[in-house]
DOMAR-127124 format. One record per atom (N, C-alpha, C, CB): atom name; x, y, z; residue in one letter; residue number from 1. Coordinates in Angstrom, 2 decimals. Glycine has a CB too. Layout:
# residues N
<'CA',<X,Y,Z>,'A',NUM>
...
This chain:
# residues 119
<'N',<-3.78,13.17,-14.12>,'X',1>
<'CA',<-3.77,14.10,-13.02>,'X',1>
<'C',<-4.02,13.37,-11.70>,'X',1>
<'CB',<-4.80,15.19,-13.25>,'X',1>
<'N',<-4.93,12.15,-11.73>,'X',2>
<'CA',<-5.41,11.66,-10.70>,'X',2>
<'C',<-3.97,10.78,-9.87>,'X',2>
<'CB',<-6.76,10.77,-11.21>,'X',2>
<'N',<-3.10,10.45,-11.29>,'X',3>
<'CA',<-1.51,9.81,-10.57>,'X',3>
<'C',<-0.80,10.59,-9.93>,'X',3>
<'CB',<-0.43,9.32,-11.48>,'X',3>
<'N',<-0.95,11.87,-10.74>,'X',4>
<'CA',<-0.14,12.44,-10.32>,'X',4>
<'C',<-0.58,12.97,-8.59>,'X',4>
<'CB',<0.12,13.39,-11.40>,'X',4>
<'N',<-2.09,13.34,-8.24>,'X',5>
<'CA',<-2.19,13.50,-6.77>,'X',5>
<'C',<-1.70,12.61,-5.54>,'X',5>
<'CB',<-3.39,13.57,-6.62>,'X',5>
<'N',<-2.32,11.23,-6.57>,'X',6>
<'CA',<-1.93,10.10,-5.28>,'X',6>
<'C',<-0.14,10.13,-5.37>,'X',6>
<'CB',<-2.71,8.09,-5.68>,'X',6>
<'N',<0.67,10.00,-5.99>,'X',7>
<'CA',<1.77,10.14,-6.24>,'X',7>
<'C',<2.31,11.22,-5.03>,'X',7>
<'CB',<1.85,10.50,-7.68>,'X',7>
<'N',<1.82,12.36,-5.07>,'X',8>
<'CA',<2.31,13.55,-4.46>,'X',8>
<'C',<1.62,13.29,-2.89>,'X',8>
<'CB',<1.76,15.06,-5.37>,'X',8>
<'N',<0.27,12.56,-2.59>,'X',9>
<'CA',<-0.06,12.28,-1.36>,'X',9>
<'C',<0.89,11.62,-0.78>,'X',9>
<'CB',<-1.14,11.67,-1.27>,'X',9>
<'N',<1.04,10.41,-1.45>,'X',10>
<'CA',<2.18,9.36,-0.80>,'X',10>
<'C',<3.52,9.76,-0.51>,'X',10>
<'CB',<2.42,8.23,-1.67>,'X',10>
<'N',<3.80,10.85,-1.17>,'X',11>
<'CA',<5.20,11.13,-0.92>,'X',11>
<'C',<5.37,11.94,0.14>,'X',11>
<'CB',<5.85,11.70,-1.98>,'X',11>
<'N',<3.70,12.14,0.70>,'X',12>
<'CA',<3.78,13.54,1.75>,'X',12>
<'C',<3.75,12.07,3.34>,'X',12>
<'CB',<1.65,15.23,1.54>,'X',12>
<'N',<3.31,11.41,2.70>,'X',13>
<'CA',<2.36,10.53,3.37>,'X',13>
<'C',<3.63,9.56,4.36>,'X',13>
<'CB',<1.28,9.50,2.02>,'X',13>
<'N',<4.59,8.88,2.75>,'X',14>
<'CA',<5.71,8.61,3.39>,'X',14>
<'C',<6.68,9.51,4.08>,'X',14>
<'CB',<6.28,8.06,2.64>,'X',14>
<'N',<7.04,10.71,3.57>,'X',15>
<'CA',<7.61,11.60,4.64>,'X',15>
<'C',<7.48,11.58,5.99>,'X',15>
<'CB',<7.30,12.64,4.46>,'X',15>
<'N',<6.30,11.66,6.46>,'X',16>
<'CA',<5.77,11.81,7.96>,'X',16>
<'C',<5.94,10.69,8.55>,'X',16>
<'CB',<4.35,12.18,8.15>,'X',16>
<'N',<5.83,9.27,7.76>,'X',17>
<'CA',<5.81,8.26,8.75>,'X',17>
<'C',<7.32,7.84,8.83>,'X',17>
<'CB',<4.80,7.04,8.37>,'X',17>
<'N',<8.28,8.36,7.75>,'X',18>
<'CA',<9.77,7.66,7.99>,'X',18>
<'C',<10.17,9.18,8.84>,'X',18>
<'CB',<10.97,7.11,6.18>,'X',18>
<'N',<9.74,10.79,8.91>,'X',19>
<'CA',<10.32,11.91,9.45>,'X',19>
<'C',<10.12,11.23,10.93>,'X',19>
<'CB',<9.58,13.49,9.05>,'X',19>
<'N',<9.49,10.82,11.61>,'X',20>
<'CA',<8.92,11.30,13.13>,'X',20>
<'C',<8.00,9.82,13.62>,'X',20>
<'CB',<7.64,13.02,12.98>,'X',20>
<'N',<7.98,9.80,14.99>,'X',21>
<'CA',<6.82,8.85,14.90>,'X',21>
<'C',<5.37,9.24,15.19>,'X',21>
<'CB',<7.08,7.82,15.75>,'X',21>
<'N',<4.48,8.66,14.52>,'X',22>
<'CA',<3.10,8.60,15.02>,'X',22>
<'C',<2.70,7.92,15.61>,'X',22>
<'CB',<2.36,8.58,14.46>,'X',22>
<'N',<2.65,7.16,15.60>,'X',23>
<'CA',<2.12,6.21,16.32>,'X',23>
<'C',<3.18,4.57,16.94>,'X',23>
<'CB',<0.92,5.92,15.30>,'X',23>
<'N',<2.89,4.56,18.52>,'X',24>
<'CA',<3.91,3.69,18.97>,'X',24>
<'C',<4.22,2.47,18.18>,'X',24>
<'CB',<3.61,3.31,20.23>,'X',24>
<'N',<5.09,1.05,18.06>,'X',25>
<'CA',<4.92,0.08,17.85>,'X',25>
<'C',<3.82,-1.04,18.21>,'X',25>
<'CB',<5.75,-0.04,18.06>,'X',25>
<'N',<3.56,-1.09,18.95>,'X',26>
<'CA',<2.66,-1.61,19.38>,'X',26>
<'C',<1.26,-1.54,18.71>,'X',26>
<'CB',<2.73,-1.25,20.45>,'X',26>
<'N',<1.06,-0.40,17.92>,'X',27>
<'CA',<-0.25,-0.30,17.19>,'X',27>
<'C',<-0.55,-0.22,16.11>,'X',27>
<'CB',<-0.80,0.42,17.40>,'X',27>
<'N',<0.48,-1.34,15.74>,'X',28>
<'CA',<0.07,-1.72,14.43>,'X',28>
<'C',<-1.06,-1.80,13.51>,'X',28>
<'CB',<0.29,-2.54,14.41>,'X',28>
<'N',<-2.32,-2.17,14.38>,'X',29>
<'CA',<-3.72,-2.63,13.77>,'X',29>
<'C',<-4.22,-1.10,13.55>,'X',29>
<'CB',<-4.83,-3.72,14.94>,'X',29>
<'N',<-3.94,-0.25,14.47>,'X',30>
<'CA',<-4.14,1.20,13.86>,'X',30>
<'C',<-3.85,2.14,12.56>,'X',30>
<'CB',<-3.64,1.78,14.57>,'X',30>
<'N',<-4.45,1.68,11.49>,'X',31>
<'CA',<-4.12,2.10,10.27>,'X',31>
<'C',<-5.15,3.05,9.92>,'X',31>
<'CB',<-3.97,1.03,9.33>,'X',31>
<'N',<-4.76,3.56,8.88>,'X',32>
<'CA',<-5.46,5.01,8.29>,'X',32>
<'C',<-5.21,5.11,7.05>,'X',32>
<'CB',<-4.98,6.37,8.89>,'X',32>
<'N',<-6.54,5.36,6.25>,'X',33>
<'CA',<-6.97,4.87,4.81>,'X',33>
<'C',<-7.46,6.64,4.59>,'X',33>
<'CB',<-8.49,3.27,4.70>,'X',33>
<'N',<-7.33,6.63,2.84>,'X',34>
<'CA',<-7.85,7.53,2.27>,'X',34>
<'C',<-9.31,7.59,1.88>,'X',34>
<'CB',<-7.16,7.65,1.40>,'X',34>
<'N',<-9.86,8.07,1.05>,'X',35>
<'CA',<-11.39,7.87,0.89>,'X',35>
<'C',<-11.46,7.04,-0.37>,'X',35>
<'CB',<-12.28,9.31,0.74>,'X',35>
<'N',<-10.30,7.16,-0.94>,'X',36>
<'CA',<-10.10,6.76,-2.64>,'X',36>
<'C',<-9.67,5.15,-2.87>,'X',36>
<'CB',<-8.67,7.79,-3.38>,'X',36>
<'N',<-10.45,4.48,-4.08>,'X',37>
<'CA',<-10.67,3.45,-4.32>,'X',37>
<'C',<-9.19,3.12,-5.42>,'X',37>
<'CB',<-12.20,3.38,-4.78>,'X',37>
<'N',<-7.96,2.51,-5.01>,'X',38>
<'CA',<-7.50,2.01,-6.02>,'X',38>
<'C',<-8.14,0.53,-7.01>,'X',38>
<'CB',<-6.30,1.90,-5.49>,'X',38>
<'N',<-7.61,0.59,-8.08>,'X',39>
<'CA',<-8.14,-0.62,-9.07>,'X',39>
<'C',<-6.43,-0.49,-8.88>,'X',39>
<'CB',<-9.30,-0.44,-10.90>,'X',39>
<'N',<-6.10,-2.39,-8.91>,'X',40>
<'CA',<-5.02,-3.06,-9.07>,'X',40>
<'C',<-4.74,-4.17,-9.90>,'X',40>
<'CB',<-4.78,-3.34,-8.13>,'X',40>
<'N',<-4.34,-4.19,-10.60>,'X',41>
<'CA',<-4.01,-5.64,-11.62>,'X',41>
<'C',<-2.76,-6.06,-11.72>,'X',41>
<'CB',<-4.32,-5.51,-13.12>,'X',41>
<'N',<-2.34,-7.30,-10.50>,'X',42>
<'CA',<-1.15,-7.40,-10.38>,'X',42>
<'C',<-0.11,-7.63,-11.89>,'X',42>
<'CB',<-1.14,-8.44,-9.39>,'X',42>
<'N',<0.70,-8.23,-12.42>,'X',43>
<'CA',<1.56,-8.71,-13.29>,'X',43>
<'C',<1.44,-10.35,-13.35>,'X',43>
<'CB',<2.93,-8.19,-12.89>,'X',43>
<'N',<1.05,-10.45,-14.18>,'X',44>
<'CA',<0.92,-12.00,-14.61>,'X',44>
<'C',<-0.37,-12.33,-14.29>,'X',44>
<'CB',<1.91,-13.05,-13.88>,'X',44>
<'N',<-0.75,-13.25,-13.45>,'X',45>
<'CA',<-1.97,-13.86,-12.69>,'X',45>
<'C',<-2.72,-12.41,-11.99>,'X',45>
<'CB',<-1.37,-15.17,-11.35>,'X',45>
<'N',<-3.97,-12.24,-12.58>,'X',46>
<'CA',<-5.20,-11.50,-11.72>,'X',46>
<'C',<-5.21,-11.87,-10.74>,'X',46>
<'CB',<-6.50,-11.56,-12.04>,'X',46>
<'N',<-5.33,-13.40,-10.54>,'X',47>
<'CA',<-5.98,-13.43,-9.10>,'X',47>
<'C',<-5.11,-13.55,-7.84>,'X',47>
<'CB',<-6.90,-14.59,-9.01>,'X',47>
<'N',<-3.89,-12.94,-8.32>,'X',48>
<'CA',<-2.62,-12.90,-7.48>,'X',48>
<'C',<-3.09,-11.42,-6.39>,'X',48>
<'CB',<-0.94,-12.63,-8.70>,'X',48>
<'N',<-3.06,-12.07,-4.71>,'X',49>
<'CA',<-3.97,-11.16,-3.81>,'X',49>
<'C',<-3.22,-9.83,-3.45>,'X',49>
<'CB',<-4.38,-11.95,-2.38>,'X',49>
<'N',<-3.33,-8.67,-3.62>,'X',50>
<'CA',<-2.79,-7.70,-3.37>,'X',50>
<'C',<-1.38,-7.70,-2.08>,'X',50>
<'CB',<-3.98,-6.96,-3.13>,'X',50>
<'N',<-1.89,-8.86,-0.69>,'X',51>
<'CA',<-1.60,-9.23,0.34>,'X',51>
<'C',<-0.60,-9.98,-0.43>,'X',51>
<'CB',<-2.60,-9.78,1.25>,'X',51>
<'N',<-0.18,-10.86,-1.18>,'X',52>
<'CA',<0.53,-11.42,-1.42>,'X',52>
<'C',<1.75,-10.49,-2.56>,'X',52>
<'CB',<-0.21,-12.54,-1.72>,'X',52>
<'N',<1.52,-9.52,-2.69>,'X',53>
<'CA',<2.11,-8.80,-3.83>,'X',53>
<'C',<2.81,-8.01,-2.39>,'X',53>
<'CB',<0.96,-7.87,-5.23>,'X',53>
<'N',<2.29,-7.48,-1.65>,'X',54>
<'CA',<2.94,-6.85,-0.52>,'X',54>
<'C',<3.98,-7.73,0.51>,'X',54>
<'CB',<1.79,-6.29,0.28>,'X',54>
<'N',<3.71,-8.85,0.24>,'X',55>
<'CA',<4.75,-9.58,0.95>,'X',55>
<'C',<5.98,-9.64,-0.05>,'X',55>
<'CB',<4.22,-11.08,1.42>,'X',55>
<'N',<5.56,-9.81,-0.94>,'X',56>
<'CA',<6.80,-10.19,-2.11>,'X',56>
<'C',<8.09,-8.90,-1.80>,'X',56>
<'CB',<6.00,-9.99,-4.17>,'X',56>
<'N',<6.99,-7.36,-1.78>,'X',57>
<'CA',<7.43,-6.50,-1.41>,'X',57>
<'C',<8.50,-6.57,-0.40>,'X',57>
<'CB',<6.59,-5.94,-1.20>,'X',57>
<'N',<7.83,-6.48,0.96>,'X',58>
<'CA',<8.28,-6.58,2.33>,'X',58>
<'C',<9.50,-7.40,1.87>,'X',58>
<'CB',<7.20,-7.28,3.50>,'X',58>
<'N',<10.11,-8.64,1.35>,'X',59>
<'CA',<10.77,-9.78,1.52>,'X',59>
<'C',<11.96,-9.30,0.76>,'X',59>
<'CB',<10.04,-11.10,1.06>,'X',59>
<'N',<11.52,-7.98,-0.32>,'X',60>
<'CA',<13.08,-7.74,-0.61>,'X',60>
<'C',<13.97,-6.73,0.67>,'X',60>
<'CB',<13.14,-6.85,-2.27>,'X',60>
<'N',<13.61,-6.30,1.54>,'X',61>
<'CA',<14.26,-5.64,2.45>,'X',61>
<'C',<14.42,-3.68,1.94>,'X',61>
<'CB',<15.77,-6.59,2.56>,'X',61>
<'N',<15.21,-3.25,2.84>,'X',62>
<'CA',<15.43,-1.82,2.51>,'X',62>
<'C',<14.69,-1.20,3.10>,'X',62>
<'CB',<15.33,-1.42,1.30>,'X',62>
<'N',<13.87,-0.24,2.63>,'X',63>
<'CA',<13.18,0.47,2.13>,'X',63>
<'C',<11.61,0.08,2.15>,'X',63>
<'CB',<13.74,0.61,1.03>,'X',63>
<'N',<11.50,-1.33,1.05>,'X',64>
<'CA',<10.36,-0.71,0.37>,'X',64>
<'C',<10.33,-1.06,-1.23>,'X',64>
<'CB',<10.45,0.88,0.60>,'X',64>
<'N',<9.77,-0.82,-1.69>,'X',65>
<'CA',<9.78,-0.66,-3.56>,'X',65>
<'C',<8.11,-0.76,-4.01>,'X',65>
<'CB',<10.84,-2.33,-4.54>,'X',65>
<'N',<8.16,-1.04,-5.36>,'X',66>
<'CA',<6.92,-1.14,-6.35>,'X',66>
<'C',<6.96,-2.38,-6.71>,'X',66>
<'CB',<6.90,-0.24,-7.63>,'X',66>
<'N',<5.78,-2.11,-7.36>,'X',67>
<'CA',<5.64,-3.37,-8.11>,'X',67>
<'C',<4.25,-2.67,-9.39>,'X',67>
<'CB',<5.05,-4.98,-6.77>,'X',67>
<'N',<4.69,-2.71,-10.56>,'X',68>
<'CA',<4.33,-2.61,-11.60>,'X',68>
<'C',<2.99,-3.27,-12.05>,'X',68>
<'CB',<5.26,-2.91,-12.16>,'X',68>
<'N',<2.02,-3.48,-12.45>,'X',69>
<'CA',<0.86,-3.80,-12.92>,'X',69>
<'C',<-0.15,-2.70,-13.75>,'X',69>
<'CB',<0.29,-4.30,-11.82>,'X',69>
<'N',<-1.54,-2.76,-13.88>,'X',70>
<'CA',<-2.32,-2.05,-13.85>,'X',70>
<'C',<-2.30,-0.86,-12.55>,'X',70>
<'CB',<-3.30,-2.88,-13.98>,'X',70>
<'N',<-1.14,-0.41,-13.49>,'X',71>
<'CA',<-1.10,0.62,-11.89>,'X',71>
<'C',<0.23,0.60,-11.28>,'X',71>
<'CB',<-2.18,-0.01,-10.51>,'X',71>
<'N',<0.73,0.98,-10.42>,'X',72>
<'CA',<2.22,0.99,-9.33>,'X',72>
<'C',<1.58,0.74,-8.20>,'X',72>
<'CB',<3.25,2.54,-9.11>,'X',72>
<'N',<2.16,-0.12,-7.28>,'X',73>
<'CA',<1.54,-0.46,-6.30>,'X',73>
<'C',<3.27,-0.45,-5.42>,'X',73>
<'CB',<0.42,-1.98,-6.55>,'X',73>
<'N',<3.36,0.59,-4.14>,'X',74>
<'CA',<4.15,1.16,-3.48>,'X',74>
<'C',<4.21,0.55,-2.20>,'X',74>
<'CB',<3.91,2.39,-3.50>,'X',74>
<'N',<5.49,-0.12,-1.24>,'X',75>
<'CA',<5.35,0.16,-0.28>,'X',75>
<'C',<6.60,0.84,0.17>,'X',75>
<'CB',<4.90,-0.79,0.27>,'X',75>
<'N',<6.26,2.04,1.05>,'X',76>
<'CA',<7.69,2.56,1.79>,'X',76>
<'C',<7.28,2.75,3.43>,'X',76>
<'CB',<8.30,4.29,1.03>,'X',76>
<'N',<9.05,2.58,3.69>,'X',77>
<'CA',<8.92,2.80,5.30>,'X',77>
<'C',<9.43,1.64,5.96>,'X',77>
<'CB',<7.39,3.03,5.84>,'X',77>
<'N',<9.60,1.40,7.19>,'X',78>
<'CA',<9.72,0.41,8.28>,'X',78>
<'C',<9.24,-0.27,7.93>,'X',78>
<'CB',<9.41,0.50,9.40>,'X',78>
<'N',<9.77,-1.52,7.19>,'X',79>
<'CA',<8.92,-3.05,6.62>,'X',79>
<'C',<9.05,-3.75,8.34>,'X',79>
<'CB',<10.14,-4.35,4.90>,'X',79>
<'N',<9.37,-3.29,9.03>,'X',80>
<'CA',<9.00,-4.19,10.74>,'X',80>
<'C',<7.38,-3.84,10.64>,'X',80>
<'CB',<9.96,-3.24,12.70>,'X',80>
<'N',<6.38,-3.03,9.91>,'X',81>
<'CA',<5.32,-2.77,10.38>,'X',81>
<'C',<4.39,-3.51,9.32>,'X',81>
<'CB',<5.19,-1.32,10.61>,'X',81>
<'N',<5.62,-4.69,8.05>,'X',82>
<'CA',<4.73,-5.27,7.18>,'X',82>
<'C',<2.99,-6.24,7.82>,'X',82>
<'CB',<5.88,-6.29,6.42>,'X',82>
<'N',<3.33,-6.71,9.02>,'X',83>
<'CA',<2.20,-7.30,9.21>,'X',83>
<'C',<1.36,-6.87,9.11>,'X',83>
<'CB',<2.04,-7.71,9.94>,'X',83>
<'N',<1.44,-5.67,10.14>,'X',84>
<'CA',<0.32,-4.69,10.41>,'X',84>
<'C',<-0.74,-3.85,9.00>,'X',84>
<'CB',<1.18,-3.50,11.27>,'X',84>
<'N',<0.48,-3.67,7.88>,'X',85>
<'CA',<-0.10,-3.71,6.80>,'X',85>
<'C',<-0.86,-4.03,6.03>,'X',85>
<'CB',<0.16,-3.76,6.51>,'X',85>
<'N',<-0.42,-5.70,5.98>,'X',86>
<'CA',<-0.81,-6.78,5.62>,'X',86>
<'C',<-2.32,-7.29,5.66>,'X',86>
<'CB',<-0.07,-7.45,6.23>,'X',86>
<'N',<-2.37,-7.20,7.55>,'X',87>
<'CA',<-3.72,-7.40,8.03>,'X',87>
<'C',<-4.45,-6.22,7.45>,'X',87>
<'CB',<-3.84,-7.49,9.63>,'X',87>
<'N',<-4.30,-4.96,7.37>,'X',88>
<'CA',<-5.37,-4.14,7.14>,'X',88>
<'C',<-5.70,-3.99,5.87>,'X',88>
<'CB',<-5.22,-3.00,7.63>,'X',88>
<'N',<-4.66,-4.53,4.97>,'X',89>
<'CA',<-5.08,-4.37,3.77>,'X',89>
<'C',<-6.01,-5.72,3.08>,'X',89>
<'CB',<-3.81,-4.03,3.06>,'X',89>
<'N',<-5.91,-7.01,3.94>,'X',90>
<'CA',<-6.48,-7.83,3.46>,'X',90>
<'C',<-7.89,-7.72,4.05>,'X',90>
<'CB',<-5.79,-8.96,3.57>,'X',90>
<'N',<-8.37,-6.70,4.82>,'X',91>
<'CA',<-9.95,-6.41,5.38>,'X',91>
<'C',<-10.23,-5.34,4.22>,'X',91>
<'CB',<-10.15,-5.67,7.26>,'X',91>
<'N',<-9.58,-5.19,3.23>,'X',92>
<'CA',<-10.28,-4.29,2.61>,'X',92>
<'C',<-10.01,-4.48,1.02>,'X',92>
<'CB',<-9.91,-2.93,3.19>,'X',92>
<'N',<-8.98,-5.33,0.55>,'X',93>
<'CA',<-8.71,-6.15,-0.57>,'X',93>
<'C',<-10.05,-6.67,-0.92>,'X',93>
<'CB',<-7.66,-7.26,-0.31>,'X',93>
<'N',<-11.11,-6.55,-2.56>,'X',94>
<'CA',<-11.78,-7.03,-2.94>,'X',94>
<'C',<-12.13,-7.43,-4.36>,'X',94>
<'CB',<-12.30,-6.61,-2.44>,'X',94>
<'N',<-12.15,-8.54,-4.69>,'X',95>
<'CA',<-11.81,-8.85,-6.62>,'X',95>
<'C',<-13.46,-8.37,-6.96>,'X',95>
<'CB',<-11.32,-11.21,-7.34>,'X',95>
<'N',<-12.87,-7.59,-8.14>,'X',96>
<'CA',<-14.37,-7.21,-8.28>,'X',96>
<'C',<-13.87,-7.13,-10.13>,'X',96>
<'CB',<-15.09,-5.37,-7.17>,'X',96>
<'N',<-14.53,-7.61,-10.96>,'X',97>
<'CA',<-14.59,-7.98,-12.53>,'X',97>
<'C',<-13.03,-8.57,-12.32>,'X',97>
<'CB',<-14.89,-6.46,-13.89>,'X',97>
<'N',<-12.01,-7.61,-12.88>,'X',98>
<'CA',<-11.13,-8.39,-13.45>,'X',98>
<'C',<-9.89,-7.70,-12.75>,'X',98>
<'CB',<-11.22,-8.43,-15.08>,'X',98>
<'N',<-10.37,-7.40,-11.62>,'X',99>
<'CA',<-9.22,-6.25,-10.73>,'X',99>
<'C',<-9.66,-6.52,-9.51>,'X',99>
<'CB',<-9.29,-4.40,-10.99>,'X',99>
<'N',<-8.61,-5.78,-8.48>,'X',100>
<'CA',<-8.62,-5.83,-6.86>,'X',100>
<'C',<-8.72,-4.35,-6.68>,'X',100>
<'CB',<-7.17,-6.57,-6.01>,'X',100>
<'N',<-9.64,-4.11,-5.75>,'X',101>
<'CA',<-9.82,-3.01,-5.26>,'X',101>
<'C',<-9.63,-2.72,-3.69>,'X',101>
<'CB',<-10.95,-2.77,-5.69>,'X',101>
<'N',<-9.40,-1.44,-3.40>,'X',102>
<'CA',<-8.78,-1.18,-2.14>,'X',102>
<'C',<-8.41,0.19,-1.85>,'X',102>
<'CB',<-7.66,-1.94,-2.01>,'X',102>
<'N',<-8.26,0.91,-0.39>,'X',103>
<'CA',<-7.72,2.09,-0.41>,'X',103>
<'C',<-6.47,2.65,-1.53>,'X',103>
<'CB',<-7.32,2.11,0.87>,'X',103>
<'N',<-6.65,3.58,-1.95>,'X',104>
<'CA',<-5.34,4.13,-2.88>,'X',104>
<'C',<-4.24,4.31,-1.78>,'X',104>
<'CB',<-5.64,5.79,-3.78>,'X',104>
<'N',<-4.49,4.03,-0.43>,'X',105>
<'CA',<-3.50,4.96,0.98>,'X',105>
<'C',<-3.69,3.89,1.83>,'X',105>
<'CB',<-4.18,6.72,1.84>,'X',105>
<'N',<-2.84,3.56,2.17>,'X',106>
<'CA',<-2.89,2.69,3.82>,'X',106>
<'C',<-1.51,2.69,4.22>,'X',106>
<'CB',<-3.46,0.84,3.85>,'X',106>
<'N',<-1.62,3.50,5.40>,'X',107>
<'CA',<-0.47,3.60,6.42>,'X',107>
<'C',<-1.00,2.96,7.76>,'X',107>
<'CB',<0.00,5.22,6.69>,'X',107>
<'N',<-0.03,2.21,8.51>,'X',108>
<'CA',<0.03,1.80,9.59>,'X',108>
<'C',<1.23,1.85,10.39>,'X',108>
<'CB',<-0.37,0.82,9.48>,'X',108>
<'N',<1.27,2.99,11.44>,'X',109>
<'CA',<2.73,3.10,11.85>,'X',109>
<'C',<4.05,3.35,10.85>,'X',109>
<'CB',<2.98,1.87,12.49>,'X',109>
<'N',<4.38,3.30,10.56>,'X',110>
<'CA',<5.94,3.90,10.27>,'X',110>
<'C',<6.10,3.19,8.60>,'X',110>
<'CB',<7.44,3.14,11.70>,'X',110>
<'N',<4.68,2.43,8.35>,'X',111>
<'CA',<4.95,1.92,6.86>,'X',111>
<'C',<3.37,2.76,6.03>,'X',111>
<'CB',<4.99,-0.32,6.80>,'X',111>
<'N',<4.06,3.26,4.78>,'X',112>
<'CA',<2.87,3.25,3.68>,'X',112>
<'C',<2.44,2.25,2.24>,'X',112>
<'CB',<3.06,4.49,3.16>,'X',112>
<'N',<1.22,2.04,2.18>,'X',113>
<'CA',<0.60,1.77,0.71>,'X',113>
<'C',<0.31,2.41,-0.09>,'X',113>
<'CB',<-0.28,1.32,0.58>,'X',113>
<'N',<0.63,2.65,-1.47>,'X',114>
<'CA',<0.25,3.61,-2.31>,'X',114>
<'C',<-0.15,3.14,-3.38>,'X',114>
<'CB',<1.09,4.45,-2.54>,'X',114>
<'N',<-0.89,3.45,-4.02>,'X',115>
<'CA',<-1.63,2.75,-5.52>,'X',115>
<'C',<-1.90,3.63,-6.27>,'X',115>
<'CB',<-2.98,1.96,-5.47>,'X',115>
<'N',<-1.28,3.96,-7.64>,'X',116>
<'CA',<-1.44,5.01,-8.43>,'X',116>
<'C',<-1.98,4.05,-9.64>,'X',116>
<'CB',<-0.05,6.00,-8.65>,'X',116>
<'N',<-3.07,4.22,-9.65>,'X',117>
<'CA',<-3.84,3.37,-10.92>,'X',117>
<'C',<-4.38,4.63,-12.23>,'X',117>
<'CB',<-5.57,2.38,-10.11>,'X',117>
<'N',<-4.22,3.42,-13.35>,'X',118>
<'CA',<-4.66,3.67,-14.74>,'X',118>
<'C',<-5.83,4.12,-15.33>,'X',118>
<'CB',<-4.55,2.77,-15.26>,'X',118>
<'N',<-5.84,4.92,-15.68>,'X',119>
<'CA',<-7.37,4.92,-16.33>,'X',119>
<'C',<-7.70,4.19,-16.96>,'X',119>
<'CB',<-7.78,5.74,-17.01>,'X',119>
């Protein structure tokens, strides 16, 4: 049930930031997090940094996509706003036992993060 909310947040979440703008270009560093703690376990190597799983992202173009692990780990929207992402998610990226933890939500301008983790 808990996938299925974040699932349905993000899709509300990406709507708004690819429908309209919120916030100018320029303010990138202005991001906005949920209250909720994703657990992430990339594919292959643990200690592979969430920040680096989001670039992999960003680098195929489009859109956007997933990436599969302990969990789906989402980005959609304007990959022009990957930096801005990037930076905010690596102030809040933290290895803790045998996983990375972090907002389940991080939008910054016209791009979202989404993390639908496993029980």
């Amino acid at each position: 049930m808990q996938q299925l909310s974040q699932l349905v947040a993000f899709a509300m979440l990406a709507t708004s930031a690819l429908a309209g703008p919120l916030q100018p270009r320029e303010s990138d560093n202005h991001c906005f997090t949920n209250e909720d703690t994703a657990w992430w376990r990339p594919p292959g190597d643990v200690q592979t940094r969430p920040t680096d799983t989001v670039r992999d992202i960003c680098s195929w173009g489009g859109s956007g996509g997933c990436q599969y692990g302990y969990g789906h780990l989402c980005v959609l929207g304007d990959l022009n706003y990957c930096g801005g992402l990037i930076s905010a998610l690596e102030s809040y990226q933290n290895f803790t036992d045998d996983r990375w933890e972090f907002p389940s939500v991080i939008q910054c301008g016209h791009i979202a993060l989404s993390v639908a983790s496993f029980p």
